[in-house]
PQR file of N, CA, C, O and H, with PARSE charges and radii, in Angstrom:
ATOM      1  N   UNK A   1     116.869-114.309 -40.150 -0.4000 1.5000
ATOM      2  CA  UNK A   1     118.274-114.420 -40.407 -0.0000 2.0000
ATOM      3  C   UNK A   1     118.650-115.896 -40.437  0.5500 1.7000
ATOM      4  O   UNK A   1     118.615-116.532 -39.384 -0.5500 1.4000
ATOM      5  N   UNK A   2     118.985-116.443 -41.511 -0.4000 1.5000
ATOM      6  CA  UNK A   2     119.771-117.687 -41.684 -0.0000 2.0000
ATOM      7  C   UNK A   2     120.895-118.434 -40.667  0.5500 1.7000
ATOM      8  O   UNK A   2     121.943-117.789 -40.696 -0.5500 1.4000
ATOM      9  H   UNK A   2     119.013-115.926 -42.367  0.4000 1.0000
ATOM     10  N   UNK A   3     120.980-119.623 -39.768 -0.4000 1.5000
ATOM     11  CA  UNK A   3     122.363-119.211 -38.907 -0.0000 2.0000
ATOM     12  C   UNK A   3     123.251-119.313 -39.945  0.5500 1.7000
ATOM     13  O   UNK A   3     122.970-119.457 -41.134 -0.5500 1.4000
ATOM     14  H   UNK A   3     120.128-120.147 -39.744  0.4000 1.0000
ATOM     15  N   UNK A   4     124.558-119.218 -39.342 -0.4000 1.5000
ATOM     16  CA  UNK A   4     125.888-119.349 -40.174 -0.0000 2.0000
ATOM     17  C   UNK A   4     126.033-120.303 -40.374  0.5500 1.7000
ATOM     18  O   UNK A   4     127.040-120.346 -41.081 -0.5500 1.4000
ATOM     19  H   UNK A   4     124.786-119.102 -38.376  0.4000 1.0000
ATOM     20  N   UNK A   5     125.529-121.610 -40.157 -0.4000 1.5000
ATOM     21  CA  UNK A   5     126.420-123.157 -40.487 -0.0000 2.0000
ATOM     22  C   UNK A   5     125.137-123.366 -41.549  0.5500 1.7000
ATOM     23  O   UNK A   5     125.539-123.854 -42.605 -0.5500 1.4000
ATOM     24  H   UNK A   5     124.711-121.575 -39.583  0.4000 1.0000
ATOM     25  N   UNK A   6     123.998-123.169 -41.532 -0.4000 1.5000
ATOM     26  CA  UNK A   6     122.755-123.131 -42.674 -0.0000 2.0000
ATOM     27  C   UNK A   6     123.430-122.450 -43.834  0.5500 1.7000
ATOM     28  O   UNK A   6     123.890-123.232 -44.666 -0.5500 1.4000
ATOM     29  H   UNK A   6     123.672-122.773 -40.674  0.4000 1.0000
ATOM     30  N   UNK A   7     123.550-121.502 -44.013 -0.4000 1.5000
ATOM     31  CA  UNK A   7     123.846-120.369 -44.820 -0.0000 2.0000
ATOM     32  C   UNK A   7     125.239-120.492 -45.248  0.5500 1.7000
ATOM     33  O   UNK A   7     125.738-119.729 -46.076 -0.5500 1.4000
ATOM     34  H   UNK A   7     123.177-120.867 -43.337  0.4000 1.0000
ATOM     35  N   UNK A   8     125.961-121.595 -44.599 -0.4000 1.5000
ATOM     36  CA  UNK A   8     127.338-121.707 -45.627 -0.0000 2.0000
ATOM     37  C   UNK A   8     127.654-123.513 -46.086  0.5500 1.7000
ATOM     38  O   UNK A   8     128.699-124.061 -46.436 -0.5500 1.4000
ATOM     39  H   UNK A   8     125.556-122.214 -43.926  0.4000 1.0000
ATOM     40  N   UNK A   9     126.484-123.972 -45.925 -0.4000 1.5000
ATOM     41  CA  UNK A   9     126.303-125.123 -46.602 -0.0000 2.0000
ATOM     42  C   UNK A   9     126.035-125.845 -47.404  0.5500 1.7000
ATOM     43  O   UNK A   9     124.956-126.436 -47.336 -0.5500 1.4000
ATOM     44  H   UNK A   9     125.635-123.527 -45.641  0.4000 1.0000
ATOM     45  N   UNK A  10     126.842-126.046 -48.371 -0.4000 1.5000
ATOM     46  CA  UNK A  10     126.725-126.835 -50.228 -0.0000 2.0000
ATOM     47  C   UNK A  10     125.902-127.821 -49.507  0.5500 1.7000
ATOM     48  O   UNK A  10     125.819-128.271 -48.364 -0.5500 1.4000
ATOM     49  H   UNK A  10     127.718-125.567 -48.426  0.4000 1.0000
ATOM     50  N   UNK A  11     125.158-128.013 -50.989 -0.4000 1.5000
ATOM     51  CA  UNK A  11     124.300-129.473 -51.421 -0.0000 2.0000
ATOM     52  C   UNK A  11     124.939-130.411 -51.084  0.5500 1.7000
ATOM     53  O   UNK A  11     124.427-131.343 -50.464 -0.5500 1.4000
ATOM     54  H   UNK A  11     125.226-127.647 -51.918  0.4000 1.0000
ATOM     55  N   UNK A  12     126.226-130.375 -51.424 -0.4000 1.5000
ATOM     56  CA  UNK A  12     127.058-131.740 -51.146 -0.0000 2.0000
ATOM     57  C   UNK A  12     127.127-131.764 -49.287  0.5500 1.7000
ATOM     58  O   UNK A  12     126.948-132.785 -48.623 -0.5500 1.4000
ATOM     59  H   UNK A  12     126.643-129.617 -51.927  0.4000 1.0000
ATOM     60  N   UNK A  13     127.346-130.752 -48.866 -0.4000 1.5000
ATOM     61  CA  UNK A  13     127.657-131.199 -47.344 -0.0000 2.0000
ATOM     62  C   UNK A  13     126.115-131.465 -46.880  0.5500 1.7000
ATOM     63  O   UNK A  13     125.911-132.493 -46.233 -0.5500 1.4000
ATOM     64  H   UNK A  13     127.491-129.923 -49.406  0.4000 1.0000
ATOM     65  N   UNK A  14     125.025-130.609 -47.168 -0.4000 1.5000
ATOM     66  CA  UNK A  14     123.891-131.342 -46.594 -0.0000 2.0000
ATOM     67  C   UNK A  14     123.666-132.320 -46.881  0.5500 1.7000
ATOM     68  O   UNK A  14     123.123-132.899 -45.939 -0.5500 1.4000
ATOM     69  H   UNK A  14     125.191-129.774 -47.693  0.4000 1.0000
ATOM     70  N   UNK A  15     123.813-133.177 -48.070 -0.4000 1.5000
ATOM     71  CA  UNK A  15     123.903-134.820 -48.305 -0.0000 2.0000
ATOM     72  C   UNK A  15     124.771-135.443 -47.153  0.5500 1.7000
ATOM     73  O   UNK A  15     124.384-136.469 -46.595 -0.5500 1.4000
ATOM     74  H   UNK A  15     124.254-132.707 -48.834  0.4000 1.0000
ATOM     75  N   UNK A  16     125.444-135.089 -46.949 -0.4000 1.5000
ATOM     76  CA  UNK A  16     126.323-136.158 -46.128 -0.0000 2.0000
ATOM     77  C   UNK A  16     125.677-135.646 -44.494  0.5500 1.7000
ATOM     78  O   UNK A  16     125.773-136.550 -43.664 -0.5500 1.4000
ATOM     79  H   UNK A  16     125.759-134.256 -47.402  0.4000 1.0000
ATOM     80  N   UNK A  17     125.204-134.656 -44.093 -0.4000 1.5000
ATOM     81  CA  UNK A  17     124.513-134.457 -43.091 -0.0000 2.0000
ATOM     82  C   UNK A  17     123.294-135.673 -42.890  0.5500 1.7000
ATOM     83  O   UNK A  17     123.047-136.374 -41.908 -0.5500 1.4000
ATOM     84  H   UNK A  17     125.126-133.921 -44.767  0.4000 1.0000
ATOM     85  N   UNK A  18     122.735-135.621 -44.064 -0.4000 1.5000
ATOM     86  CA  UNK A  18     121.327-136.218 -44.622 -0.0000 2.0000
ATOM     87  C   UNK A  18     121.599-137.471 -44.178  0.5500 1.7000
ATOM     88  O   UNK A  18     120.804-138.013 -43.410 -0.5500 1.4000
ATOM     89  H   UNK A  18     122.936-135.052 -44.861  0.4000 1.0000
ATOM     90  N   UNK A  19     123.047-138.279 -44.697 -0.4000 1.5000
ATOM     91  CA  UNK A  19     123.123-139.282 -44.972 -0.0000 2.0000
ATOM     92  C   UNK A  19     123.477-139.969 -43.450  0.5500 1.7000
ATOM     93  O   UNK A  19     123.108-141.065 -43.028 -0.5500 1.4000
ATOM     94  H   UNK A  19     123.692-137.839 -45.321  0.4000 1.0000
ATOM     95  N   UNK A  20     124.477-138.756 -42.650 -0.4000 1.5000
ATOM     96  CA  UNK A  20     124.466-138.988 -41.295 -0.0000 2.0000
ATOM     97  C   UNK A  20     123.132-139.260 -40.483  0.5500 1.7000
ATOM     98  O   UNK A  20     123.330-140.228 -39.749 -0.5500 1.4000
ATOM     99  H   UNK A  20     124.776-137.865 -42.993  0.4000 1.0000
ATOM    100  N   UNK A  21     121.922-138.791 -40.351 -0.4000 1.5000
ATOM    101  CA  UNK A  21     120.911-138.797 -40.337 -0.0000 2.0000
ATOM    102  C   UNK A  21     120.627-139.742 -40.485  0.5500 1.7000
ATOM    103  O   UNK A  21     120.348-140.221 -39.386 -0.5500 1.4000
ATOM    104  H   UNK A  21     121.762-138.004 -40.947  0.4000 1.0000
ATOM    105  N   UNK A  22     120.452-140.655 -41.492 -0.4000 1.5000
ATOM    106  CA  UNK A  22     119.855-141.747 -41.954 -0.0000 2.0000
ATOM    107  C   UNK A  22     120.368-142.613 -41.459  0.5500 1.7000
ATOM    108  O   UNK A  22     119.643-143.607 -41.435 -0.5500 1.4000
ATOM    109  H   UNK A  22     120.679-140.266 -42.384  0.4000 1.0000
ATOM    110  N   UNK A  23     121.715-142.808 -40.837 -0.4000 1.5000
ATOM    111  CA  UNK A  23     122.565-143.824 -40.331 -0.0000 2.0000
ATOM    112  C   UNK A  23     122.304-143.504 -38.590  0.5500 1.7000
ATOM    113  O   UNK A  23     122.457-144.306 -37.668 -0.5500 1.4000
ATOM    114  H   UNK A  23     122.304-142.000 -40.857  0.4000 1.0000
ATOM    115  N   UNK A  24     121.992-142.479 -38.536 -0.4000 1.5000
ATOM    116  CA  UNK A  24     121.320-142.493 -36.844 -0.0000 2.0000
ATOM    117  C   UNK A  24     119.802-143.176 -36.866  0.5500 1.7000
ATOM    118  O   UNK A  24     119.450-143.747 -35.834 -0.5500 1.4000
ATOM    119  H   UNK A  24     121.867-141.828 -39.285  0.4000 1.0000
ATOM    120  N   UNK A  25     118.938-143.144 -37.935 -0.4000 1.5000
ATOM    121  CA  UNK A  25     117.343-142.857 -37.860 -0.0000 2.0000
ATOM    122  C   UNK A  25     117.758-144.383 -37.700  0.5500 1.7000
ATOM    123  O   UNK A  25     117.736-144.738 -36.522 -0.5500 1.4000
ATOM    124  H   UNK A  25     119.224-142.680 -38.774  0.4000 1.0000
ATOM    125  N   UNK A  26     118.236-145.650 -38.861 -0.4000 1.5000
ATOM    126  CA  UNK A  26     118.446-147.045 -38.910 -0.0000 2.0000
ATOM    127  C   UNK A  26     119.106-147.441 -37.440  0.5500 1.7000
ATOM    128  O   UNK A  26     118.373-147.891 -36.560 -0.5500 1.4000
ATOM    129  H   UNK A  26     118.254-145.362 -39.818  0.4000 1.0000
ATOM    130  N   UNK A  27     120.401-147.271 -37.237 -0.4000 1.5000
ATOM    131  CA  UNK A  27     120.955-147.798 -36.196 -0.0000 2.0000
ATOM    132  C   UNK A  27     120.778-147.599 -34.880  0.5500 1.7000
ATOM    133  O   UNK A  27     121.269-148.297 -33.992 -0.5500 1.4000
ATOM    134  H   UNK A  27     120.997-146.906 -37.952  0.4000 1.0000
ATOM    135  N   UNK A  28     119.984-146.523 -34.713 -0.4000 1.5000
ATOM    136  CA  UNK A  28     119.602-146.271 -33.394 -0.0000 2.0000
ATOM    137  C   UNK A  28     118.856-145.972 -33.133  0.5500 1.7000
ATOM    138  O   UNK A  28     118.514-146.208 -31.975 -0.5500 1.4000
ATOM    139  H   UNK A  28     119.584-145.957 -35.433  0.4000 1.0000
ATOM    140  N   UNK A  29     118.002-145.206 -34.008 -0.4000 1.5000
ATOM    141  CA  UNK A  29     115.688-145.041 -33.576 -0.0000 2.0000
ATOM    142  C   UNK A  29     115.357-146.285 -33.878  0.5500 1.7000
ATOM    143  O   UNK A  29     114.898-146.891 -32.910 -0.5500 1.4000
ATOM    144  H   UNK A  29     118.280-145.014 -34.949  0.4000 1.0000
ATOM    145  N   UNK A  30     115.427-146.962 -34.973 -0.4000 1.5000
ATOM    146  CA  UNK A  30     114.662-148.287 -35.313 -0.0000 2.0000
ATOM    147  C   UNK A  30     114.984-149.366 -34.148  0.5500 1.7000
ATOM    148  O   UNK A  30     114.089-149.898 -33.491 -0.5500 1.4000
ATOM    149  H   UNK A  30     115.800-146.469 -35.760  0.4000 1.0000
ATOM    150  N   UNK A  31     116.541-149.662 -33.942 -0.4000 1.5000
ATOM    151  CA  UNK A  31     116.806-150.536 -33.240 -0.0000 2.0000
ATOM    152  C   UNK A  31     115.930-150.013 -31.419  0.5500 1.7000
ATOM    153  O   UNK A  31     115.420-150.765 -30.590 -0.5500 1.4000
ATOM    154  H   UNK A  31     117.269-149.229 -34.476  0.4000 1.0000
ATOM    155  N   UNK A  32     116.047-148.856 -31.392 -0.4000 1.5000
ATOM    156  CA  UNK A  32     115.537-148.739 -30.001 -0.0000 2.0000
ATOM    157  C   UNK A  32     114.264-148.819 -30.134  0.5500 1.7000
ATOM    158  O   UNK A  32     113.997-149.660 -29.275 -0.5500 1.4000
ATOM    159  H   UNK A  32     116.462-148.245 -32.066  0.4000 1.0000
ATOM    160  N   UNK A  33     113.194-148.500 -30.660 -0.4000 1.5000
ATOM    161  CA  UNK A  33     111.996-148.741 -31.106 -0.0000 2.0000
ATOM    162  C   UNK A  33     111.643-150.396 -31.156  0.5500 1.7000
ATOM    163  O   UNK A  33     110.470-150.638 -30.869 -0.5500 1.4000
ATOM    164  H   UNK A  33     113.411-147.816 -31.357  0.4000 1.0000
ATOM    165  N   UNK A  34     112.157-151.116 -31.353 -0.4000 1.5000
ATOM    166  CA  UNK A  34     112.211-152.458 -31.549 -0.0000 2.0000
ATOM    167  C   UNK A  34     112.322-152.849 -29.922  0.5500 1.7000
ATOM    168  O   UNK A  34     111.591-153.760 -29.531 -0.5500 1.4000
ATOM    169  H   UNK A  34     113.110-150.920 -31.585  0.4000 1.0000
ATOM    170  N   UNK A  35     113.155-152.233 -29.023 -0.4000 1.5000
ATOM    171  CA  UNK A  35     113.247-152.776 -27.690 -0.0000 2.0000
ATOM    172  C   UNK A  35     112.090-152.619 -27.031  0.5500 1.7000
ATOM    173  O   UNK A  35     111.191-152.007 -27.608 -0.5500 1.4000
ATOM    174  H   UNK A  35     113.749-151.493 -29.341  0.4000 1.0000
ATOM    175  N   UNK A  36     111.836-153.213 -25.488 -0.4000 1.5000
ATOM    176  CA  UNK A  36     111.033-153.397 -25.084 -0.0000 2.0000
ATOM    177  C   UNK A  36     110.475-151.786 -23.907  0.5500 1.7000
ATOM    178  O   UNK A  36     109.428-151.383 -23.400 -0.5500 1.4000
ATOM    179  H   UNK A  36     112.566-153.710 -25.019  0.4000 1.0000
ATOM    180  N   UNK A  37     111.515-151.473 -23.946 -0.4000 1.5000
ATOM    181  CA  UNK A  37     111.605-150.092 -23.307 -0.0000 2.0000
ATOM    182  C   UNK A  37     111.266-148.460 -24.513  0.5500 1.7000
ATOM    183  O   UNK A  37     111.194-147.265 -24.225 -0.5500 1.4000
ATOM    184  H   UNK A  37     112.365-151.801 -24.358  0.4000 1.0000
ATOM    185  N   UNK A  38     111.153-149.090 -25.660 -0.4000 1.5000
ATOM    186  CA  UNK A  38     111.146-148.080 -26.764 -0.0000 2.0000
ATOM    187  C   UNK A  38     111.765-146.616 -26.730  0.5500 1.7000
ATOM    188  O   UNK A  38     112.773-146.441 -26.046 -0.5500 1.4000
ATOM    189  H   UNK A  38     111.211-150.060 -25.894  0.4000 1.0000
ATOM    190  N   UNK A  39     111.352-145.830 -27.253 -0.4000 1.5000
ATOM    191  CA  UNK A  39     111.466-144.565 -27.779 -0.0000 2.0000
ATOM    192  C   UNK A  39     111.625-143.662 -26.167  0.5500 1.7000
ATOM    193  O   UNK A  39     110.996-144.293 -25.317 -0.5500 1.4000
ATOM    194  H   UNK A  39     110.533-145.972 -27.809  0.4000 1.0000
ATOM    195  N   UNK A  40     112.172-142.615 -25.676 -0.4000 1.5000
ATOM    196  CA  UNK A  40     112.305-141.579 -24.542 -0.0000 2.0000
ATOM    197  C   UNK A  40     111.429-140.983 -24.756  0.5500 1.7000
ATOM    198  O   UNK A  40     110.662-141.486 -25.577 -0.5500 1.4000
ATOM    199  H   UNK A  40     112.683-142.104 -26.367  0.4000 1.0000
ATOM    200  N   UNK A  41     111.061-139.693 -24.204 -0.4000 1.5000
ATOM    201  CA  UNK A  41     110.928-138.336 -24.381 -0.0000 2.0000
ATOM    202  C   UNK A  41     111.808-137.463 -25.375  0.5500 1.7000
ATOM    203  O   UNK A  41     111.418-136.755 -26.303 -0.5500 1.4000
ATOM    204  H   UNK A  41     111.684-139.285 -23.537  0.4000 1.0000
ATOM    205  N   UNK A  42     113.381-137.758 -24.833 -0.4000 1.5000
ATOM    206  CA  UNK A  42     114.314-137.434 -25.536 -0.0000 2.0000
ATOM    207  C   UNK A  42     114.426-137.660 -26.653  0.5500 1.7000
ATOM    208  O   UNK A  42     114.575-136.687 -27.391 -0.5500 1.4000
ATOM    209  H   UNK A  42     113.697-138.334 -24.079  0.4000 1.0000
ATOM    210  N   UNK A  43     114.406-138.854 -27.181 -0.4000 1.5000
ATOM    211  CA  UNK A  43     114.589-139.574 -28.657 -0.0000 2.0000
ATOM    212  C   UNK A  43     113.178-138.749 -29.276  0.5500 1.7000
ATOM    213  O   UNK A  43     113.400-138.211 -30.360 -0.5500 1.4000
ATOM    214  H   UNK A  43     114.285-139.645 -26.581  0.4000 1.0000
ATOM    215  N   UNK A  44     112.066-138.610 -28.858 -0.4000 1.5000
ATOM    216  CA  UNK A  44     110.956-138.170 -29.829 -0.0000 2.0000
ATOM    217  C   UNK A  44     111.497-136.680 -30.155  0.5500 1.7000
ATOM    218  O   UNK A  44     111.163-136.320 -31.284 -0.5500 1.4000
ATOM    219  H   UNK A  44     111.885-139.047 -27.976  0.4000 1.0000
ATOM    220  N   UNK A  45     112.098-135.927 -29.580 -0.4000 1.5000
ATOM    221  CA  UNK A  45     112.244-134.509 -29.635 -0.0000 2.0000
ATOM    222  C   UNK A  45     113.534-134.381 -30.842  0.5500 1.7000
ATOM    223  O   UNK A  45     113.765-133.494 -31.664 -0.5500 1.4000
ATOM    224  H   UNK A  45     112.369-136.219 -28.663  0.4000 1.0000
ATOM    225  N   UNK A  46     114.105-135.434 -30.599 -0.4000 1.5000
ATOM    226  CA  UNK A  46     115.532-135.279 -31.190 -0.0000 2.0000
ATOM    227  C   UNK A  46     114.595-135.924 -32.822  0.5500 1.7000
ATOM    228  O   UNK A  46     114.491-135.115 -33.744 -0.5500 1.4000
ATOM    229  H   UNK A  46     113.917-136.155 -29.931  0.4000 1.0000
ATOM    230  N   UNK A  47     114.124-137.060 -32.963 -0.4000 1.5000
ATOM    231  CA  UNK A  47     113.079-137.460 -34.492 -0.0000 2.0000
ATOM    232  C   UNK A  47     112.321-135.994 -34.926  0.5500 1.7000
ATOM    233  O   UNK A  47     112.058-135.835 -36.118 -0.5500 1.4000
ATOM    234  H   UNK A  47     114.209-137.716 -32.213  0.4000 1.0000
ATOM    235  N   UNK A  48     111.967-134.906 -33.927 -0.4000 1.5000
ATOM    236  CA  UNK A  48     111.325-133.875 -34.248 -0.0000 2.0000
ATOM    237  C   UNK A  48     112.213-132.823 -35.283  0.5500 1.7000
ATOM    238  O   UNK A  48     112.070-132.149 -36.303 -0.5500 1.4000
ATOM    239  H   UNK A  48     112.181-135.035 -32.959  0.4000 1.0000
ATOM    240  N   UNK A  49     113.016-133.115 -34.472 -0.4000 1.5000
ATOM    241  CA  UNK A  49     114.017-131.964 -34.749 -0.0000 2.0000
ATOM    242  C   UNK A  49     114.615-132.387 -36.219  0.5500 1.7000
ATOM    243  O   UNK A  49     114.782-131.636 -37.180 -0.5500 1.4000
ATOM    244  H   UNK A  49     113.132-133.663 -33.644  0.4000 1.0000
ATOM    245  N   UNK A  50     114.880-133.733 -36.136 -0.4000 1.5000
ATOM    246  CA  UNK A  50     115.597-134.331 -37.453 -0.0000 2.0000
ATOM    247  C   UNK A  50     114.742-134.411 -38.332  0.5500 1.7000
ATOM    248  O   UNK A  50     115.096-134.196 -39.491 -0.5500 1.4000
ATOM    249  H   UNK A  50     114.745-134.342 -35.355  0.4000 1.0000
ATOM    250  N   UNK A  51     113.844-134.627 -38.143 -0.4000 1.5000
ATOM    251  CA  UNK A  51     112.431-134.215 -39.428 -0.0000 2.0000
ATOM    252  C   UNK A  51     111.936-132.942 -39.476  0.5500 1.7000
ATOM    253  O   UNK A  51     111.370-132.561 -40.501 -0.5500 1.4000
ATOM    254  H   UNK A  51     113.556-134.801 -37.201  0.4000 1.0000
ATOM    255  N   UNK A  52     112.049-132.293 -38.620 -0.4000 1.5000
ATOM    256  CA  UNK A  52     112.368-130.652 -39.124 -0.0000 2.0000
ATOM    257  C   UNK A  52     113.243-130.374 -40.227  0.5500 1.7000
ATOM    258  O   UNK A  52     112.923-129.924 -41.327 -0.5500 1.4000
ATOM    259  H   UNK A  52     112.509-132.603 -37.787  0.4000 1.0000
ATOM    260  N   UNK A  53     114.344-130.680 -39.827 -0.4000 1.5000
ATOM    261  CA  UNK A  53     115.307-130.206 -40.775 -0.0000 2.0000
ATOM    262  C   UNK A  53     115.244-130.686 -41.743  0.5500 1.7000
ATOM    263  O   UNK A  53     115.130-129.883 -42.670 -0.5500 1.4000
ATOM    264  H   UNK A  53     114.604-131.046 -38.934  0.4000 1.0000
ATOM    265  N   UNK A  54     115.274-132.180 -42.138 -0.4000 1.5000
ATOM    266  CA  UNK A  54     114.485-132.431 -43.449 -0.0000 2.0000
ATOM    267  C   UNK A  54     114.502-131.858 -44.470  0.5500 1.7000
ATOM    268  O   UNK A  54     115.116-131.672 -45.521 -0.5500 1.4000
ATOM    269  H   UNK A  54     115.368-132.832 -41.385  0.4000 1.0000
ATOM    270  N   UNK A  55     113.198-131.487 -43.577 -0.4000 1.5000
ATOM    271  CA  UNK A  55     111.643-131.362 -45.017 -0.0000 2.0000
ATOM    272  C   UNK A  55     111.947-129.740 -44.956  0.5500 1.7000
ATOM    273  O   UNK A  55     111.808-129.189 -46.047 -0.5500 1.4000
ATOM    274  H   UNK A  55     112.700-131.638 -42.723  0.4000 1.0000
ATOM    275  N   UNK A  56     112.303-128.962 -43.962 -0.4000 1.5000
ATOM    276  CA  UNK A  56     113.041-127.180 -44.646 -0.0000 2.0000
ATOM    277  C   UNK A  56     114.039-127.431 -45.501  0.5500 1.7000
ATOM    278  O   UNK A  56     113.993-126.738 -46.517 -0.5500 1.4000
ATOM    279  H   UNK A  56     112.416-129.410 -43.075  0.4000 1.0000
ATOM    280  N   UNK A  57     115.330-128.534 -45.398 -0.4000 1.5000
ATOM    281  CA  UNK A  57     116.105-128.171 -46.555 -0.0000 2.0000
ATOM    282  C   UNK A  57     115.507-129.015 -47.615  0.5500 1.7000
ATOM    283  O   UNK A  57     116.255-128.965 -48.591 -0.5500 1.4000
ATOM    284  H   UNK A  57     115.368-129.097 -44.572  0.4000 1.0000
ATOM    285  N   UNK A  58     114.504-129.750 -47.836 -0.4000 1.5000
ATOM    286  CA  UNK A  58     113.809-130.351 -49.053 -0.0000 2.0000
ATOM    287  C   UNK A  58     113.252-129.636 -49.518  0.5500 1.7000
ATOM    288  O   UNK A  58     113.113-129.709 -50.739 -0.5500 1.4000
ATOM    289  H   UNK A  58     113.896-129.790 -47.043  0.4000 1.0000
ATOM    290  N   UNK A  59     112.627-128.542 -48.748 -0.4000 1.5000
ATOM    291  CA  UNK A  59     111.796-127.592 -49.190 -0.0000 2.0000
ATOM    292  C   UNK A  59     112.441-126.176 -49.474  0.5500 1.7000
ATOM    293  O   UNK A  59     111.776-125.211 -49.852 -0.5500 1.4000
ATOM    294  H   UNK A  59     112.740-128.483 -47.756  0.4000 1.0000
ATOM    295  N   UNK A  60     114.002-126.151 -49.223 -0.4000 1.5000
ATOM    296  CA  UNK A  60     114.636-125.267 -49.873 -0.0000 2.0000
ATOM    297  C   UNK A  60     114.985-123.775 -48.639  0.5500 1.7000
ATOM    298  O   UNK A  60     115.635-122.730 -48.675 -0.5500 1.4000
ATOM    299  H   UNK A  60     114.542-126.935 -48.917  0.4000 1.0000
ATOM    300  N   UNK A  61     114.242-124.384 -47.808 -0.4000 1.5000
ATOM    301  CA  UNK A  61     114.121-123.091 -46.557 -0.0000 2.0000
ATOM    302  C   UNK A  61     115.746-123.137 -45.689  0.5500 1.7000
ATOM    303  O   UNK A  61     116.474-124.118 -45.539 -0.5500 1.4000
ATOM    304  H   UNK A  61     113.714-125.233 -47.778  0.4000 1.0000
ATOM    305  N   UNK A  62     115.908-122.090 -45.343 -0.4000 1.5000
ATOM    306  CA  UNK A  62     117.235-121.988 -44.936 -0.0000 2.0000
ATOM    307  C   UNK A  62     116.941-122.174 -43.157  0.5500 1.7000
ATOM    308  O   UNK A  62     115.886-121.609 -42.869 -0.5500 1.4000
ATOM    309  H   UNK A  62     115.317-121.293 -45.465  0.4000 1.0000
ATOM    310  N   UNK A  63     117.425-122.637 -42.282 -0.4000 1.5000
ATOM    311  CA  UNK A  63     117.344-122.777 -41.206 -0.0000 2.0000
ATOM    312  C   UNK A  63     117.283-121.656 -40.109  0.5500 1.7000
ATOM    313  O   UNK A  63     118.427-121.200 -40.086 -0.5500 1.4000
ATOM    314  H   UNK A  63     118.282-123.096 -42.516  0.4000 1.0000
ATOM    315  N   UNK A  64     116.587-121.045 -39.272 -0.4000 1.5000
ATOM    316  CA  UNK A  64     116.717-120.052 -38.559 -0.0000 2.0000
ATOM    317  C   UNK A  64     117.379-120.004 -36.936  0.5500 1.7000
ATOM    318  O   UNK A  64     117.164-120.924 -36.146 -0.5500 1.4000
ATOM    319  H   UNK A  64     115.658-121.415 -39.291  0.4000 1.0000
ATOM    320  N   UNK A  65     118.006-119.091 -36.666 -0.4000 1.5000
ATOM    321  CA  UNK A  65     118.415-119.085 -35.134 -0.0000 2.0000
ATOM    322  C   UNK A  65     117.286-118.768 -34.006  0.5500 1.7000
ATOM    323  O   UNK A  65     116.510-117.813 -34.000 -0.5500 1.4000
ATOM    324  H   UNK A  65     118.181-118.344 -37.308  0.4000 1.0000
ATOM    325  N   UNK A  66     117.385-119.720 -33.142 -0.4000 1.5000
ATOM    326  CA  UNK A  66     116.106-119.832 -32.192 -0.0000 2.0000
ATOM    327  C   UNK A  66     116.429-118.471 -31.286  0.5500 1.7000
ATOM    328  O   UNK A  66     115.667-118.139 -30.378 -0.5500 1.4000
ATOM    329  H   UNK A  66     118.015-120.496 -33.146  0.4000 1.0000
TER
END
C-alpha cells in the first residue's frame, strides 16, 4: 500500500522535495562532514533514508508504510 503523502504527490511537488533535499545534503551533510567531529550515527541514517527515497522515486516506485 502506497502511504498517502507518496500517493498524492505531483512531479512538481517531488521536485521541490528533491530540491529541499539537496539544500540539506550541501548545507548541512557536506559542511558537517568537513568538521572535525564529522558525520553522527544520526546523520548516516537520516543520508540513508534520503537516498532511499531518491532512487524509489527515480525509479518510479511509490513509497511504502513501515
Amino acid at each position: 500500500m502506497s502511504s498517502p503523502v507518496d500517493s498524492h504527490l505531483t512531479d512538481k511537488e517531488k521536485r521541490v522535495i528533491l530540491d529541499a533535499i539537496a539544500f540539506l545534503e550541501h548545507f548541512y551533510f557536506d559542511k558537517k562532514m568537513k568538521q572535525a567531529s564529522g558525520l553522527n550515527k544520526t546523520d548516516y541514517e537520516k543520508l540513508a533514508l534520503i537516498n532511499s527515497v531518491k532512487a524509489k522515486w527515480a525509479l518510479g516506485i511509490h513509497l511504502k508504510d513501515s
